[in-house]
BALOBA-1460 file (C-alpha; in Angstrom, 3 decimals):
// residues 358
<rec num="1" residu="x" x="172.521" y="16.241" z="15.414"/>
<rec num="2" residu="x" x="174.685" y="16.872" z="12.456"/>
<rec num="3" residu="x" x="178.253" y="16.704" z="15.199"/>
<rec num="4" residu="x" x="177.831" y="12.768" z="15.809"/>
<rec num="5" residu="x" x="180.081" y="10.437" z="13.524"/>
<rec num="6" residu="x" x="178.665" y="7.810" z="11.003"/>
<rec num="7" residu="x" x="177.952" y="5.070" z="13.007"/>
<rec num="8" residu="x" x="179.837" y="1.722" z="11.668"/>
<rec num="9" residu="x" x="178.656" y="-0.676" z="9.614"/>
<rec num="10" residu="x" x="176.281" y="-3.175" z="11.747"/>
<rec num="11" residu="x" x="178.610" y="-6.721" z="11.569"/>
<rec num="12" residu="x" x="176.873" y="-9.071" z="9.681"/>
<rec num="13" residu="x" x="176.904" y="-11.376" z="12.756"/>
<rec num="14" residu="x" x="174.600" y="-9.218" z="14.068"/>
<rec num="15" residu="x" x="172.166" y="-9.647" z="11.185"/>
<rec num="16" residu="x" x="172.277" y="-12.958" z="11.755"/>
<rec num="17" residu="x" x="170.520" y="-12.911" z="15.163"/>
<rec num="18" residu="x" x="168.198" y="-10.444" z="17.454"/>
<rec num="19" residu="x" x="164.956" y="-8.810" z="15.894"/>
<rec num="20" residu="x" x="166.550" y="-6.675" z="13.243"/>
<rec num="21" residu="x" x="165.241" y="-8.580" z="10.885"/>
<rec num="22" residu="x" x="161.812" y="-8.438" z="12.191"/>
<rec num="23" residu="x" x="161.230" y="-4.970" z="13.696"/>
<rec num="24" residu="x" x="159.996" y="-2.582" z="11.224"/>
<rec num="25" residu="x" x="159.671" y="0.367" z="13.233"/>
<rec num="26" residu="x" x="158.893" y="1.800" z="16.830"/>
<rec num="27" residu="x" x="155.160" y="1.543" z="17.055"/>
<rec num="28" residu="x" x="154.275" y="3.493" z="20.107"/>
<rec num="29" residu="x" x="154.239" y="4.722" z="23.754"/>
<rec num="30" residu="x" x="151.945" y="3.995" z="26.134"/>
<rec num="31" residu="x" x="151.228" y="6.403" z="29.015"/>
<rec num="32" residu="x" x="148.633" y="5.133" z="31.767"/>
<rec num="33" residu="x" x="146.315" y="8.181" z="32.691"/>
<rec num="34" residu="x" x="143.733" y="8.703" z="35.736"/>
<rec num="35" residu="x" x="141.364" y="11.053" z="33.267"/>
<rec num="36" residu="x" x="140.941" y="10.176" z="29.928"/>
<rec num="37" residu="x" x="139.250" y="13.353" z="28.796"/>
<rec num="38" residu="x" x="141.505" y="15.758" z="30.718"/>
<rec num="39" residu="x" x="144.817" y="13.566" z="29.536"/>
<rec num="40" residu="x" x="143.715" y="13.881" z="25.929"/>
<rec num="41" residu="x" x="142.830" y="17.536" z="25.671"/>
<rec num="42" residu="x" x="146.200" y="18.693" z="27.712"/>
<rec num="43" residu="x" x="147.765" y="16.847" z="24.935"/>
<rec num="44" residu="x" x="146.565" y="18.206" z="21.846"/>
<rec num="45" residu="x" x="147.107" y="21.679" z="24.145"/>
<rec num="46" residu="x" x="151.085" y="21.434" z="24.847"/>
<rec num="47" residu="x" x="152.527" y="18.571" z="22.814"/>
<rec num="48" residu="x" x="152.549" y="18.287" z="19.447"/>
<rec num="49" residu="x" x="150.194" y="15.518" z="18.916"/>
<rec num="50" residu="x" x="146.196" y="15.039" z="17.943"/>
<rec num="51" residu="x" x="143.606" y="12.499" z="18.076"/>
<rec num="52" residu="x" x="143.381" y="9.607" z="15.386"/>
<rec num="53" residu="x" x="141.500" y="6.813" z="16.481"/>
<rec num="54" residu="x" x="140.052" y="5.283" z="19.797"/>
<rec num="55" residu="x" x="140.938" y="2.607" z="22.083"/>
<rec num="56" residu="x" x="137.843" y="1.296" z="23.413"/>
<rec num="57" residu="x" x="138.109" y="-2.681" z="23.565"/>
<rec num="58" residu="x" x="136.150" y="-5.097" z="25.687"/>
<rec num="59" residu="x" x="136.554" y="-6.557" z="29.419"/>
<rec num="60" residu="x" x="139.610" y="-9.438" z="28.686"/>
<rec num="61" residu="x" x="142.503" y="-10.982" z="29.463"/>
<rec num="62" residu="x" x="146.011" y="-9.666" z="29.154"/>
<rec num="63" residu="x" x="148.311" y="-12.570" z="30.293"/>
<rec num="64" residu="x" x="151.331" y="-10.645" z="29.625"/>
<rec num="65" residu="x" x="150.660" y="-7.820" z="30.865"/>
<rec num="66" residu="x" x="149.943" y="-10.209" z="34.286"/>
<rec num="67" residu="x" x="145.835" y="-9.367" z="34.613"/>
<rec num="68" residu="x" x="143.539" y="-12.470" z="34.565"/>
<rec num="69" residu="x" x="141.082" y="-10.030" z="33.268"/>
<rec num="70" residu="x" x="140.446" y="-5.788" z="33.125"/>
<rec num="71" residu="x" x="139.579" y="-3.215" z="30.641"/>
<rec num="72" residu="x" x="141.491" y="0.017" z="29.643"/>
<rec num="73" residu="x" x="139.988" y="2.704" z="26.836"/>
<rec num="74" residu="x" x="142.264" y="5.356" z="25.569"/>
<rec num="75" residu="x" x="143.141" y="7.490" z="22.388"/>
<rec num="76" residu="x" x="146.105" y="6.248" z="19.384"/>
<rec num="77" residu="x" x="147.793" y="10.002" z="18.798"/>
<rec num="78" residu="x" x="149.843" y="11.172" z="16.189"/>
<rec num="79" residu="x" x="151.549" y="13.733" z="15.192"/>
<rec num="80" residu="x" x="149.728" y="16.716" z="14.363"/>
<rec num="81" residu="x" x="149.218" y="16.929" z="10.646"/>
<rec num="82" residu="x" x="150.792" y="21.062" z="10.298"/>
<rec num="83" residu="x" x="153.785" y="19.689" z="12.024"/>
<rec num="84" residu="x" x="156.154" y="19.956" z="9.298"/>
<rec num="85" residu="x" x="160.047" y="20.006" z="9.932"/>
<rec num="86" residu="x" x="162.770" y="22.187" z="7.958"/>
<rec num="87" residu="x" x="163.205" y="20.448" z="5.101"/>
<rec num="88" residu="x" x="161.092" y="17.969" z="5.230"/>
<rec num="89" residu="x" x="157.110" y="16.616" z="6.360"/>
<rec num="90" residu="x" x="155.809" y="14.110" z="8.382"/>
<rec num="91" residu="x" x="155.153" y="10.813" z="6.749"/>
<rec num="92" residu="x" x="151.392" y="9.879" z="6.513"/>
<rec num="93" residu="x" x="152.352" y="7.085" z="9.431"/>
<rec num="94" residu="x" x="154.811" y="8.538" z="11.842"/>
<rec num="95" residu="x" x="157.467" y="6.489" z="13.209"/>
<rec num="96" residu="x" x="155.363" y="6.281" z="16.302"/>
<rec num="97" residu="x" x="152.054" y="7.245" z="18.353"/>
<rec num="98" residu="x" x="151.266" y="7.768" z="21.211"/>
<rec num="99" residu="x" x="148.440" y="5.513" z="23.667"/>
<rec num="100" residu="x" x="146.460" y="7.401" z="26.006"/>
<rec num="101" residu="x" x="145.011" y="4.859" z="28.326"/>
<rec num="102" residu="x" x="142.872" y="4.871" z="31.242"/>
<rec num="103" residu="x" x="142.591" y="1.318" z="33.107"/>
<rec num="104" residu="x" x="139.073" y="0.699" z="33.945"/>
<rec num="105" residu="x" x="139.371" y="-2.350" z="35.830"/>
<rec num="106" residu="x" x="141.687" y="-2.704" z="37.334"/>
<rec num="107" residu="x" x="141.926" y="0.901" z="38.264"/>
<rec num="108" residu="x" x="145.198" y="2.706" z="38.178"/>
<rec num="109" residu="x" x="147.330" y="3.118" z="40.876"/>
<rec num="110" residu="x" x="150.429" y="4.938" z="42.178"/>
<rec num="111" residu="x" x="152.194" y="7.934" z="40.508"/>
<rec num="112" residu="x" x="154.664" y="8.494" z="37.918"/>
<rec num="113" residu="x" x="158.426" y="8.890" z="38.785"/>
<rec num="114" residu="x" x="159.437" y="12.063" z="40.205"/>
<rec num="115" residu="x" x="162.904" y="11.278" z="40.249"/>
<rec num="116" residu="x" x="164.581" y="12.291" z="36.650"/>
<rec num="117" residu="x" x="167.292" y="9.491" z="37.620"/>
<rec num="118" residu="x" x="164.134" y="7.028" z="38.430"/>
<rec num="119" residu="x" x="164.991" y="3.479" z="36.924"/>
<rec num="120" residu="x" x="162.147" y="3.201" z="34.456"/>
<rec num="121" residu="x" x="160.714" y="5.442" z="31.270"/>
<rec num="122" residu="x" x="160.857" y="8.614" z="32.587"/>
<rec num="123" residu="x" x="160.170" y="10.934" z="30.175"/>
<rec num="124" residu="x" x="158.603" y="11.468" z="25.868"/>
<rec num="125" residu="x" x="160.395" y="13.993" z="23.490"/>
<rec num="126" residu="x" x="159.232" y="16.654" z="20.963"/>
<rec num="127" residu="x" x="161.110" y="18.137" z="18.563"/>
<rec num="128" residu="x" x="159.602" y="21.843" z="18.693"/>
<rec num="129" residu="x" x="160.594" y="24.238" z="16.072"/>
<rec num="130" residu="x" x="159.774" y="27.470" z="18.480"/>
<rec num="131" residu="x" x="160.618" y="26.660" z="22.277"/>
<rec num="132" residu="x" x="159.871" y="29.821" z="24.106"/>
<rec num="133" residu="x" x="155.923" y="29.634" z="22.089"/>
<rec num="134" residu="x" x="156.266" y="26.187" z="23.407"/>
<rec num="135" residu="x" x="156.764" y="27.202" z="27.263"/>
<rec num="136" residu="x" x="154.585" y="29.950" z="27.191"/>
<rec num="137" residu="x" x="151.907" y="27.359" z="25.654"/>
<rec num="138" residu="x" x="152.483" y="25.077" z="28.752"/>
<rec num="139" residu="x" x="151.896" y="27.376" z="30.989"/>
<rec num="140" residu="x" x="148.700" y="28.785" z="29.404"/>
<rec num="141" residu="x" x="147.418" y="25.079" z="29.607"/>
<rec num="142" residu="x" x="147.830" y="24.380" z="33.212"/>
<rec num="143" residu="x" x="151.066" y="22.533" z="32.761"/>
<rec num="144" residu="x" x="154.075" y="22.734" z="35.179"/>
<rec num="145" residu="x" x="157.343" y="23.274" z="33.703"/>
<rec num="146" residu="x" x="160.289" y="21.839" z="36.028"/>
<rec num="147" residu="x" x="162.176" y="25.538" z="35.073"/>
<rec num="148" residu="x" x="162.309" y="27.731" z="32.187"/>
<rec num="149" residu="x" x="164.001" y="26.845" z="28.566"/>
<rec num="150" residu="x" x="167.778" y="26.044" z="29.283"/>
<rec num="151" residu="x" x="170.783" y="24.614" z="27.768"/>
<rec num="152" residu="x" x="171.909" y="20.787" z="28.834"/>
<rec num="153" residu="x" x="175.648" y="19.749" z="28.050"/>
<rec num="154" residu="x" x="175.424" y="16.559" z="26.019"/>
<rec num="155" residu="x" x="179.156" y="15.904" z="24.649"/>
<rec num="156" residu="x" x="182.493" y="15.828" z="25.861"/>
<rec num="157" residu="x" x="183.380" y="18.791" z="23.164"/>
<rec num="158" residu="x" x="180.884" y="21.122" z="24.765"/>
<rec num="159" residu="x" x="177.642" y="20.400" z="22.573"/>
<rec num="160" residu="x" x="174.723" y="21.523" z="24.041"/>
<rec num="161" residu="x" x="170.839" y="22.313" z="23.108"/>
<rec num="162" residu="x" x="167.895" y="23.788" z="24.561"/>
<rec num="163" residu="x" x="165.042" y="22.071" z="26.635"/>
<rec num="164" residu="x" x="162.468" y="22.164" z="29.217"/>
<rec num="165" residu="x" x="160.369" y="19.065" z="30.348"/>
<rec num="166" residu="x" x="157.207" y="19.495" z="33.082"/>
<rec num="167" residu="x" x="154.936" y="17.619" z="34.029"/>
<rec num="168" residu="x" x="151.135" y="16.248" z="32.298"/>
<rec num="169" residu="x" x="148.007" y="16.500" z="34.926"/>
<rec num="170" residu="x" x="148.974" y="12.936" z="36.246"/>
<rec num="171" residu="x" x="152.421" y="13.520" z="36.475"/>
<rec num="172" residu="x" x="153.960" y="11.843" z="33.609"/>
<rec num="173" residu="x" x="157.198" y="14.114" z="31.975"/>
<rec num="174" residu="x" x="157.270" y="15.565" z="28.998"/>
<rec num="175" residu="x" x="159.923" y="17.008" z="27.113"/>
<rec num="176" residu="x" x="160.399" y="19.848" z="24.417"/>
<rec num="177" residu="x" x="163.756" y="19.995" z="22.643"/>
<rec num="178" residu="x" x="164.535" y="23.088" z="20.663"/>
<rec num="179" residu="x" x="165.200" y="22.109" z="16.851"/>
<rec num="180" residu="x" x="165.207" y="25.602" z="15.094"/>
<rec num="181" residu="x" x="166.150" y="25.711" z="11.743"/>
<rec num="182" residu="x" x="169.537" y="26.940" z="10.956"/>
<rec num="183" residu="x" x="168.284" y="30.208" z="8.510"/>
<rec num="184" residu="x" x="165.606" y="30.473" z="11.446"/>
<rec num="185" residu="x" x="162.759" y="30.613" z="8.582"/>
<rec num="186" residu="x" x="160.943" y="28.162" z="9.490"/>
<rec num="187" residu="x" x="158.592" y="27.409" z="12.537"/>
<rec num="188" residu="x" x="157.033" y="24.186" z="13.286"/>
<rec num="189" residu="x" x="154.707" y="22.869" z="16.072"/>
<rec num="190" residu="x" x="156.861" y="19.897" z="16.762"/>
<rec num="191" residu="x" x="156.918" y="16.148" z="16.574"/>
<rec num="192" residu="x" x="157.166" y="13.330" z="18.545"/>
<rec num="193" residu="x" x="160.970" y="11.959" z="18.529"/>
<rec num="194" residu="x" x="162.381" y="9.996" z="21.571"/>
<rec num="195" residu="x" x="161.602" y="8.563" z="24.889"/>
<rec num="196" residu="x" x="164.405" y="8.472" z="27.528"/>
<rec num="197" residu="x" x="164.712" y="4.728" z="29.060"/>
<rec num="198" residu="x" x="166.884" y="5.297" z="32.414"/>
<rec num="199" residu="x" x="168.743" y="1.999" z="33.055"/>
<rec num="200" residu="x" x="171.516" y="0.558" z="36.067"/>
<rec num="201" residu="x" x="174.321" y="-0.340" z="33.247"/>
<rec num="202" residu="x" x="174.792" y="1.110" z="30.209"/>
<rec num="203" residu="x" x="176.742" y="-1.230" z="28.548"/>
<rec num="204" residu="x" x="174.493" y="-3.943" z="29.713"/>
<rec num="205" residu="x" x="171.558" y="-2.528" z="28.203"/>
<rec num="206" residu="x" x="173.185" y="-0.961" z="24.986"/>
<rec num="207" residu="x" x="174.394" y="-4.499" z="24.045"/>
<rec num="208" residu="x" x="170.628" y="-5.985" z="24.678"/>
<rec num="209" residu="x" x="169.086" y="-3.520" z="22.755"/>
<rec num="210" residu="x" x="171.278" y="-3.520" z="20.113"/>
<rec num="211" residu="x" x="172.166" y="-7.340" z="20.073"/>
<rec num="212" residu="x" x="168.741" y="-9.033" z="21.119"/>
<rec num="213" residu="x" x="166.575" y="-6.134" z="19.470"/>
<rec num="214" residu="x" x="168.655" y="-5.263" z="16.798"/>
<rec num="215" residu="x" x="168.439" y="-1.401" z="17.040"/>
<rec num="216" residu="x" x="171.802" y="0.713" z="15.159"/>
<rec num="217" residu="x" x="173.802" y="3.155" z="17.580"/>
<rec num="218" residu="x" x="172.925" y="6.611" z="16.286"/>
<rec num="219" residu="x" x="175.114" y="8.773" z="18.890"/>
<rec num="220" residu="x" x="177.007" y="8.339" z="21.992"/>
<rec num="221" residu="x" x="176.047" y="11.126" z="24.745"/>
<rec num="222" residu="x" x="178.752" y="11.603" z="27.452"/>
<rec num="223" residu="x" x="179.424" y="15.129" z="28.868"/>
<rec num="224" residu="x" x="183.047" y="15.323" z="29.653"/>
<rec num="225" residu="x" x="182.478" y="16.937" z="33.035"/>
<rec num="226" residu="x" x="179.621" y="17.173" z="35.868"/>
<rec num="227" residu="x" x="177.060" y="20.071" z="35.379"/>
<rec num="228" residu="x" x="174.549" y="21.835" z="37.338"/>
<rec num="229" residu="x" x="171.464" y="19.345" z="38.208"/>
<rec num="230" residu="x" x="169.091" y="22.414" z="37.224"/>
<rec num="231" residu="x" x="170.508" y="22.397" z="33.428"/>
<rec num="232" residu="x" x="167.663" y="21.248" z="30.753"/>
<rec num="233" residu="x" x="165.010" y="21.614" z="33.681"/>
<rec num="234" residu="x" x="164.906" y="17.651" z="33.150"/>
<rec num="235" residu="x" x="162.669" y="17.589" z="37.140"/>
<rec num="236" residu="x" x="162.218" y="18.134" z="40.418"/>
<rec num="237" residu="x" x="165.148" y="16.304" z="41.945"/>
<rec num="238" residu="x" x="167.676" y="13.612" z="41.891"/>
<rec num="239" residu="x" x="167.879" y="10.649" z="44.276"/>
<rec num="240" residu="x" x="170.540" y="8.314" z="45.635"/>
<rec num="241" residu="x" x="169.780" y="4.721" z="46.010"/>
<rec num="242" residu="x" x="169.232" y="5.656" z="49.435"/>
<rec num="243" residu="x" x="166.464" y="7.783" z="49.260"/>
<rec num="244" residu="x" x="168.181" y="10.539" z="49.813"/>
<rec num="245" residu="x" x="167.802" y="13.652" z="47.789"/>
<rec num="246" residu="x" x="170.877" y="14.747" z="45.485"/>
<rec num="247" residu="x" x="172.136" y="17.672" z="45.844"/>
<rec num="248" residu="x" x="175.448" y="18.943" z="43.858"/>
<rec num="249" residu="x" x="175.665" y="18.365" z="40.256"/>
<rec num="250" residu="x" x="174.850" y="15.853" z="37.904"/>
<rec num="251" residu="x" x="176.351" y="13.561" z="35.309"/>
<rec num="252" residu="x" x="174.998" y="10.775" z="32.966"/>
<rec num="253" residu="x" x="176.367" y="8.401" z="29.892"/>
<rec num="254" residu="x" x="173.602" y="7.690" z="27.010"/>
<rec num="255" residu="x" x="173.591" y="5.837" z="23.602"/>
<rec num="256" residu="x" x="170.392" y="6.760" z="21.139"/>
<rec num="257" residu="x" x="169.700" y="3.630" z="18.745"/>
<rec num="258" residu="x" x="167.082" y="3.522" z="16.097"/>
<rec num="259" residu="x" x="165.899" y="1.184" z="13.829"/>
<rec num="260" residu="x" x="168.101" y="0.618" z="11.288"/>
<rec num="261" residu="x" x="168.260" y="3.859" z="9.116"/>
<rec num="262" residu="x" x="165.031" y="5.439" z="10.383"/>
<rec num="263" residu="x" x="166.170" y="8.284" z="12.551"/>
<rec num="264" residu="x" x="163.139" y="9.649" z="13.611"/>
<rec num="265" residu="x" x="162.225" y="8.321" z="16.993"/>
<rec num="266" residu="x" x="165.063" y="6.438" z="18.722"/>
<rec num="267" residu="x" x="165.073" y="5.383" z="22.310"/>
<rec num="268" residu="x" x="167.289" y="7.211" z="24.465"/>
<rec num="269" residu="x" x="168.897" y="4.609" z="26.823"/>
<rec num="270" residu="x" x="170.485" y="6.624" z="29.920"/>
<rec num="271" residu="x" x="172.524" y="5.638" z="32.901"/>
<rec num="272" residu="x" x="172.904" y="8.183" z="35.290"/>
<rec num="273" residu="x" x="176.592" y="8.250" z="37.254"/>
<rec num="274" residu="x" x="175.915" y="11.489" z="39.428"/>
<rec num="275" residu="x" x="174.047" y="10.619" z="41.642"/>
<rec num="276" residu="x" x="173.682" y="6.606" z="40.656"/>
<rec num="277" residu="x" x="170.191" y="5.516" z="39.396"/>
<rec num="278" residu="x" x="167.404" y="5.104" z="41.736"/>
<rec num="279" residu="x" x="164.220" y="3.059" z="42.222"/>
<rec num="280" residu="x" x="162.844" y="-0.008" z="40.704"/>
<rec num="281" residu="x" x="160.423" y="0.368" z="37.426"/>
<rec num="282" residu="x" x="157.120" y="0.297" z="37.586"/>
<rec num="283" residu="x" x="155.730" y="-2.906" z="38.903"/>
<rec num="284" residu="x" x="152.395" y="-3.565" z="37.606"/>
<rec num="285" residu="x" x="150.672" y="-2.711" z="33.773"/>
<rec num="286" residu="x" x="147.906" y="-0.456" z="35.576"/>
<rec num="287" residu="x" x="150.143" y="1.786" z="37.227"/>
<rec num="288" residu="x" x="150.465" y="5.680" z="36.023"/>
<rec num="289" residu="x" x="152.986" y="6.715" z="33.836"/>
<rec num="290" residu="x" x="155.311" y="5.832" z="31.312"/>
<rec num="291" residu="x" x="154.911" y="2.103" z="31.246"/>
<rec num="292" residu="x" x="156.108" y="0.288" z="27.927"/>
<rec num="293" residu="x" x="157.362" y="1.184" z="24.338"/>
<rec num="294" residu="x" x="156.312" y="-0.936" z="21.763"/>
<rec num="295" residu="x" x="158.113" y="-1.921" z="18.807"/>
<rec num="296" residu="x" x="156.449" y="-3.214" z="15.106"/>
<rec num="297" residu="x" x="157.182" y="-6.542" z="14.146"/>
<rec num="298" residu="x" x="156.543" y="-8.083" z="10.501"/>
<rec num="299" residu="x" x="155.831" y="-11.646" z="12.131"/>
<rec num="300" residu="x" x="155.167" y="-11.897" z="16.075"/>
<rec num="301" residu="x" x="155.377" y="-15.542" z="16.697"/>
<rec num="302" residu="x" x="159.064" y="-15.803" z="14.702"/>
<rec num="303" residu="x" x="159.836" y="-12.698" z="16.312"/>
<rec num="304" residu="x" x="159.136" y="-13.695" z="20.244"/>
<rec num="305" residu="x" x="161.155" y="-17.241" z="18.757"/>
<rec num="306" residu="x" x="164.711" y="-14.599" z="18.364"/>
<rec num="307" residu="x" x="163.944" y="-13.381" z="21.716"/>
<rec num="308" residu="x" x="163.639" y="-17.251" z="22.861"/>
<rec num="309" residu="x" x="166.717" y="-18.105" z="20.840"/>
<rec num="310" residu="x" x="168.607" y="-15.613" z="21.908"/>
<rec num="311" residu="x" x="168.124" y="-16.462" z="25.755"/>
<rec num="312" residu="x" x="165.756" y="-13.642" z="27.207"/>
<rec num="313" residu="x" x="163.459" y="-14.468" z="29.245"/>
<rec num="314" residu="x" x="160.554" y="-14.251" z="30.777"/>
<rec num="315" residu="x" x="158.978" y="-14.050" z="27.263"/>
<rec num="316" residu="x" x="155.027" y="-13.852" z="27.597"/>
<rec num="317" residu="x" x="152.595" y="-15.259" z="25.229"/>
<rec num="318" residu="x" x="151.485" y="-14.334" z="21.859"/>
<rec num="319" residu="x" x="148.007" y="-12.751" z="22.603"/>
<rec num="320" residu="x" x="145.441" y="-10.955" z="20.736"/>
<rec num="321" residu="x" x="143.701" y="-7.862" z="22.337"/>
<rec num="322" residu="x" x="140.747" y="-6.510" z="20.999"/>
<rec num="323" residu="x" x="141.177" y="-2.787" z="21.186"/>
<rec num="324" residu="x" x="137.955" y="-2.067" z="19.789"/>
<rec num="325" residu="x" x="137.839" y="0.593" z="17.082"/>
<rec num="326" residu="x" x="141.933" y="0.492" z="17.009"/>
<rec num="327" residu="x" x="141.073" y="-3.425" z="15.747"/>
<rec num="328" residu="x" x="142.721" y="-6.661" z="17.138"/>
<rec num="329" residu="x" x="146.148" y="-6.685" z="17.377"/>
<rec num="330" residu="x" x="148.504" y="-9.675" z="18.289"/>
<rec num="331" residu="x" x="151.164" y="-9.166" z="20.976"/>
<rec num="332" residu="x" x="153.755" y="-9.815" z="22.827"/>
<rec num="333" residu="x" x="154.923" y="-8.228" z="26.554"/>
<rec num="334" residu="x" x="158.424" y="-8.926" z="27.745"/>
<rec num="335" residu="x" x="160.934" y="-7.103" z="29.694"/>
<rec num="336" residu="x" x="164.497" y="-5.311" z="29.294"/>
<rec num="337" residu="x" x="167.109" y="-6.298" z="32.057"/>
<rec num="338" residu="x" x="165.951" y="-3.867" z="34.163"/>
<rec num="339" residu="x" x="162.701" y="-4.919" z="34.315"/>
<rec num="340" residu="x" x="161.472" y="-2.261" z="31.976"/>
<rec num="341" residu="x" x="158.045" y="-3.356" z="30.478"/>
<rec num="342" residu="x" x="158.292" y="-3.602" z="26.581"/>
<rec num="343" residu="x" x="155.813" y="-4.542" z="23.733"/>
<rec num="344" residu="x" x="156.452" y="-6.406" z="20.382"/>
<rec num="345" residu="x" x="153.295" y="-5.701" z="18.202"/>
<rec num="346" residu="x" x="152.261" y="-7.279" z="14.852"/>
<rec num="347" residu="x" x="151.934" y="-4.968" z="11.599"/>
<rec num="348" residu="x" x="148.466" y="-4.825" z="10.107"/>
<rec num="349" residu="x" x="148.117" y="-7.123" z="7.443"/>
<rec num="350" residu="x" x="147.982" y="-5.754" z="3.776"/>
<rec num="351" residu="x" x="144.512" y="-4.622" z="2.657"/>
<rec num="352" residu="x" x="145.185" y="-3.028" z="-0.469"/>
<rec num="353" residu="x" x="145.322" y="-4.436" z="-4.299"/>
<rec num="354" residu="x" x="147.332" y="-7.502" z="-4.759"/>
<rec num="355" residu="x" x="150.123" y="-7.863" z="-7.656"/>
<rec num="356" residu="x" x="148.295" y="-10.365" z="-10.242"/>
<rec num="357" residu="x" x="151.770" y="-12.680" z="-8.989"/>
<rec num="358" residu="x" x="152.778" y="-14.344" z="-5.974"/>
C-alpha cells in the first residue's frame, strides 16, 4: 500500500522492553477443522497454499492450551511454490504457514464466528494477483462467497481495494485481496499475508501489541465516513452487543503492525465502531475456527520472562509438544487483552555447518 506514510522511528525505549528483541517472525495460523482430508484439499483448491509436512503427534498434555491430555493431527501449509508476486518471489520459508488441525480427543466443538464484527480472529488474507479467477475458483470448489468481488473504503482520503471473503467447509473466513500489478503483466496465484484480529479497544490493543510484543505500526486504517455493510463482502451480518442483527452501515478503525521491517504478513488489529464489537472469543483450544496466531521466538523461556516483566498475565508454561513428523517444538500459550488465544514458538535450532569459531 504504497499511500501510507513512513512509519516513525520505533523509540529506543521501546527496544528496551516487549519481545522485539526476541520475535523473529510470525510463525503461523492455526485453524481447528472437523475433516482433515476435506479441510486440506479445499485449501490447496481456493487459497493459495499447499501441503509441506504433517502434524501427526502423540496422545499428551497441553497445559496451556488448558487439556490435561488430547491429540490433534493436521497439515503445516505454505505458500504454494508458483506463487510469485510482481517484482519479487516467495522466500524458501514464508513469513508464515498455515496449521490445519483436527482435535482427536478432545473432539471439536462449536462453530466459527459468523459475525464479521465477532470479538476474536475472524478471518486469513491472500494476496491474489487475479481476483475474478479467484471467485470463480471458489465457487467451482464448493466454497461460499459472502458476495461477489467489491471495493471496501479503507482511508479517510477515499482509498479503497478489491475483496471478497466466504466461507471454508467448517465455516472458518477466508479472504482474497486483489493485488494486481500496476502494468497488469503479471498474474500470480496469491500468498498468504494477514489475519484480521477484531478487538473491544483499539488503542488498548495497539499499545499491547506494539509495546509488550514489540510489533512496528505499518498503516493506520480509518475510513472517514460510514459505508455500506455489504462493501468487501467481509460476511453474513453484523451484530450489536445485544444480539441483535445490524442493519445500516458500517464503520471500523484498524492499525496493521509487522515485525520490524518484514512486511509480509502483519496482523490486522480491528475495532469495529458501527455497530460496536460483539461476542466473546473463542473459549476453549478445541473449538472450530480461527483460534491462535503464533509468533517465532529466538529464545522461549527469556521471551515468556518480557511478557512476565512486562506485567501480562496469565502466562502459561514453557511446554514441549511432540507434533510428530513436524518435530518437537517448545511453547508458550498466552492471551491478548481480549482474551484472544496467542502462541510464542521456539525457532528450530541450527543444523547446518558450524563457523570453525565461536
Amino acid at each position: 500500500m504504497n499511500h501510507e506514510p513512513r512509519p516513525a522511528a520505533v523509540p529506543l525505549d521501546r527496544l528496551r522492553h516487549g519481545l522485539r528483541g526476541h520475535i523473529n517472525r510470525f510463525s503461523h495460523v492455526v485453524i481447528n477443522v472437523a475433516d482433515l482430508d476435506r479441510a486440506v484439499e479445499f485449501y490447496e483448491n481456493t487459497f493459495p497454499v499447499q501441503r509441506r509436512q504433517r502434524i501427526n503427534g502423540p496422545a499428551q498434555r497441553y497445559a496451556g492450551l488448558g487439556i490435561e491430555r488430547g491429540q490433534f493431527e493436521g497439515w503445516v501449509l505454505e505458500n504454494r511454490k508458483d506463487a510469485s508476486p510482481p517484482g519479487g518471489v516467495v522466500a524458501e520459508f514464508p513469513a508464515r504457514f498455515m496449521h490445519l488441525v483436527q482435535w482427536k480427543s478432545p473432539a471439536p466443538v462449536g462453530q466459527p464466528y459468523r459475525e464479521a464484527n465477532h470479538v476474536g480472529i475472524y478471518r486469513q488474507n491472500s494476496l491474489v494477483g487475479n481476483l475474478d479467477e479467484a471467485y470463480r475458483r471458489v465457487l467451482a470448489h464448493g466454497g461460499r462467497p459472502y458476495g461477489e468481488p467489491s471495493s471496501i473504503v479503507l482511508t479517510p482520503e477515499g482509498f479503497a481495494v478489491t475483496v471478497f471473503a466466504y466461507r471454508d467447509p467448517d465455516g472458518n473466513t477466508l479472504e482474497m485481496i486483489g493485488a494486481e500489478d500496476p502494468a497488469g503483466k503479471v498474474v500470480y496465484p496469491g500468498m498468504m499475508h494477514h489475519c484480521n484480529l477484531n478487538v473491544r479497544n483499539l488503542a488498548r490493543s495497539n499499545r499491547f501489541y506494539r509495546d509488550t510484543l514489540g510489533l512496528d505500526l505499518q498503516a493506520y486504517l480509518a475510513p472517514g465516513q460510514p459505508q455500506p455493510a455489504g462493501n468487501g463482502s467481509l460476511g453474513d451480518c453484523l451484530r450489536h452487543p445485544d444480539g441483535v442483527e445490524h442493519q445500516g452501515q458500517m464503520q471500523f478503525a484498524a492499525t496493521l503492525l509487522g515485525v520490524r521491517s518484514d512486511s509480509r504478513s502483519p496482523i490486522d488489529v480491528l475495532e469495529w465502531t458501527l455497530p460496536k464489537p460483539y461476542g466473546e472469543p473463542y473459549p476453549v483450544a478445541n473449538h472450530l475456527g480461527i483460534v491462535r496466531v503464533a509468533f517465532e521466538v529466538d529464545d522461549i523461556a527469556a521471551a515468556r520472562a518480557r511478557l512476565l516483566e512486562a506485567g501480562h498475565a496469565p502466562v502459561g508454561p514453557v511446554e514441549t509438544w511432540d507434533l510428530g513428523e513436524s518435530g518437537r517444538r517448545q511453547v508458550v500459550i498466552f492471551r491478548d487483552p481480549d482474551g484472544i488465544m496467542l502462541e510464542l514458538i521456539e525457532q528450530l535450532p541450527y543444523t547446518g555447518v558450524r563457523p570453525p569459531f565461536d
